[in-house]
C-alpha positions in Angstrom: -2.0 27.0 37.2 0.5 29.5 38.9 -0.9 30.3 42.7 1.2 33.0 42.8 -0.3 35.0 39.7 -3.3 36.7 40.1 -6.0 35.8 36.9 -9.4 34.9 37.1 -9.0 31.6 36.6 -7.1 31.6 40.2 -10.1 33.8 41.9 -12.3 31.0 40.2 -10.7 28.1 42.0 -10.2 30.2 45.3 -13.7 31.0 45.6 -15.1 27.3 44.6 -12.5 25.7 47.5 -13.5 29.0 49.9 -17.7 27.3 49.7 -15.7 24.5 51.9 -13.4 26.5 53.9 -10.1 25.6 52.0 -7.4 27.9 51.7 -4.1 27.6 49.4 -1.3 27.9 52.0 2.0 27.7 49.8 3.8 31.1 49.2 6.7 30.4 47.7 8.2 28.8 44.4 7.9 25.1 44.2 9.1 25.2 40.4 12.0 26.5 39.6 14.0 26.1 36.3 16.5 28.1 34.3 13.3 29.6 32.0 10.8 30.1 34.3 9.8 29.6 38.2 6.3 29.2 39.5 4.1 27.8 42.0 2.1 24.8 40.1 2.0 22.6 43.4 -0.2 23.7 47.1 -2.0 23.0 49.9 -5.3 23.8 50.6 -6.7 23.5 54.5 -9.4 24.9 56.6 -7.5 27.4 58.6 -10.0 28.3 60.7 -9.6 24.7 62.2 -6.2 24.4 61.9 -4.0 27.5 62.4 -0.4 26.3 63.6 1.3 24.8 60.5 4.4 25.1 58.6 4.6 24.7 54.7 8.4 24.8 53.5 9.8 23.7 50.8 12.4 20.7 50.2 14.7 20.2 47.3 15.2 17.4 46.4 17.8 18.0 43.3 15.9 15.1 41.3 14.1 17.2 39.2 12.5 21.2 38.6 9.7 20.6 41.1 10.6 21.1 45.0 8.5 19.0 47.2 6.8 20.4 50.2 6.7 19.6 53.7 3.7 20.9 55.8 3.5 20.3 59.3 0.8 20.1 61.6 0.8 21.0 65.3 -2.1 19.7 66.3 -3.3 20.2 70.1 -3.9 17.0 72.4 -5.3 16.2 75.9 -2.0 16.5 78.1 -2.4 12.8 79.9 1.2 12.7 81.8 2.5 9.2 83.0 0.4 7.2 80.5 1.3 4.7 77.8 1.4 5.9 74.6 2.9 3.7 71.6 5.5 4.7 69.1 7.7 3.2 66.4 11.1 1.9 67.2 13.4 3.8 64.9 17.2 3.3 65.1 20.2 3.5 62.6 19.8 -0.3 62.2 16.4 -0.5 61.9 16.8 1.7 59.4 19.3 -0.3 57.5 17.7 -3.4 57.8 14.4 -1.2 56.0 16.8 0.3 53.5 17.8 -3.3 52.9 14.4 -5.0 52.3 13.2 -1.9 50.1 16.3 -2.8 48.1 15.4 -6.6 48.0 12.0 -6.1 47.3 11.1 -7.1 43.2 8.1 -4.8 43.1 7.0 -7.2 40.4 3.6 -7.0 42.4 3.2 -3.2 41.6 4.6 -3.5 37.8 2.5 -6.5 36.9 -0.8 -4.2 36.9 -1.9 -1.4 34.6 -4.2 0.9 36.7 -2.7 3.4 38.6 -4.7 3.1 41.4 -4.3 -0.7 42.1 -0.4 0.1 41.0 -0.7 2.6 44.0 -2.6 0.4 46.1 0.1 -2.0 45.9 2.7 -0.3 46.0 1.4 1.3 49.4 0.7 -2.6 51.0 4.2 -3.6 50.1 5.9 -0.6 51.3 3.7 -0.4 54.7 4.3 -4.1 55.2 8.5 -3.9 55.0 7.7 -0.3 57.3 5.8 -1.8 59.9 8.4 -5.1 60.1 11.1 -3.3 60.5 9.6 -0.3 62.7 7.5 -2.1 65.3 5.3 0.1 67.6 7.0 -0.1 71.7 5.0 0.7 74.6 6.5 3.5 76.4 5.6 5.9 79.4 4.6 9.6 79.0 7.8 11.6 80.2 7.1 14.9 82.2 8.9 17.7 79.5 8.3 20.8 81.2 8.8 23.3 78.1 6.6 26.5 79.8 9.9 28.5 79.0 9.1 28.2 75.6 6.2 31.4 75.3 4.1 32.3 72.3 7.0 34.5 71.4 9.5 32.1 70.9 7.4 30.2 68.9 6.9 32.9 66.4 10.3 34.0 66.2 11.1 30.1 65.4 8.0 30.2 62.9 9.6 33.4 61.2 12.6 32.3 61.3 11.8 29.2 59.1 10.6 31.5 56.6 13.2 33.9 56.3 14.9 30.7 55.6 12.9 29.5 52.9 12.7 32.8 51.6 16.4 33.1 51.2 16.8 29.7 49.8 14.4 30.7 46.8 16.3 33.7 46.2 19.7 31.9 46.2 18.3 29.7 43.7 16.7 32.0 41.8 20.6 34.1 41.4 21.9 31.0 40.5 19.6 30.8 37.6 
C-alpha cells in the first residue's frame, strides 16, 4: 500500500493502528524507480509518548527501496560523574569485526528452512562476533554543558534535515 495516497484502504489501516495510538511517521518516498515512486515502507509510533524523532531516508544504491533511519531522542535522568558503560568502537575494532563477519561460514543460518530460526540465527551469530569485538568499557559521566543549544536551534537543525531529505527526493526524482 502507498502511505502517501489517500484511499480508503489507507483511512482503514490508519484508523485500526489509531485504537492503539500508532501513527505512520514517514513522509517521503522510500521507493523510487524509473516507472513509478511511492511510499510502501513506514513507521508507526505513539507520538503522544514519543515526540522528538527523526525519520530520513538512506540510499543505499543496492536496490529500488531506500532504507530508513529513525531516531529517537529519548529523555533521561541527568546523573553527572557516574559510570555509565559503552561499547569500545575504534577503526581496528572495526576491522577486526569486518574480518570475522567475512570469515564467518554462516552454514549455521543456511542449514535451516524457517525463516524465523534462519533469523534467529543469523541474529546469535552476528551479536556474538559484535559483542567480541565491541566489548562494553566502564567510563565516567563527563560534564557537556550544551545550554547554548535552545529549542530554537534544535528546530532549525530538525528542519534543516528535512529540507535535506526533501531535496534529495527531488534530485532523484529529475534524474528519473
Amino acid at each position: 500500500m502507498n502511505y502517501l495516497i489517500e484511499n480508503d484502504q489507507k483511512r482503514k489501516v490508519d484508523n485500526l493502528l489509531l485504537m492503539y495510538n500508532l501513527t505512520a511517521i514517514l513522509n517521503f518516498l522510500t521507493k523510487i524507480s524509473k516507472t513509478s515512486a511511492s511510499s510502501i515502507s513506514n513507521f508507526f509510533t505513539d507520538i503522544t509518548r514519543l515526540q522528538d524523532f527523526l525519520v530520513t531516508p538512506f540510499p543505499n544504491d543496492l536496490s529500488d527501496h531506500d532504507a530508513q533511519i529513525l531516531t529517537f531522542t529519548i529523555p533521561l535522568p541527568n546523573h553527572p560523574n557516574k559510570t555509565k558503560f559503552i561499547w569500545k568502537i575504534n577503526k581496528h575494532s572495526i576491522s577486526d569485526f569486518m574480518y570475522d563477519l567475512s570469515n564467518e561460514t554462516w552454514a549455521n543460518v543456511f542449514d535451516v528452512t524457517d525463516v524465523n530460526l534462519m533469523f534467529s540465527s543469523f541474529l546469535n551469530t552476528y551479536l556474538r562476533i559484535f559483542y567480541s569485538c565491541f566489548p562494553l568499557t566502564r567510563t565516567k559521566n563527563s560534564k557537556h554543558n550544551n545550554s547554548w543549544i535552545t529549542l530554537g536551534i534544535r528546530t532549525s537543525c530538525k528542519r534543516k534535515r528535512e529540507l535535506f531529505s526533501l531535496i534529495r527526493i527531488s534530485n532523484n526524482a529529475t534524474l528519473q
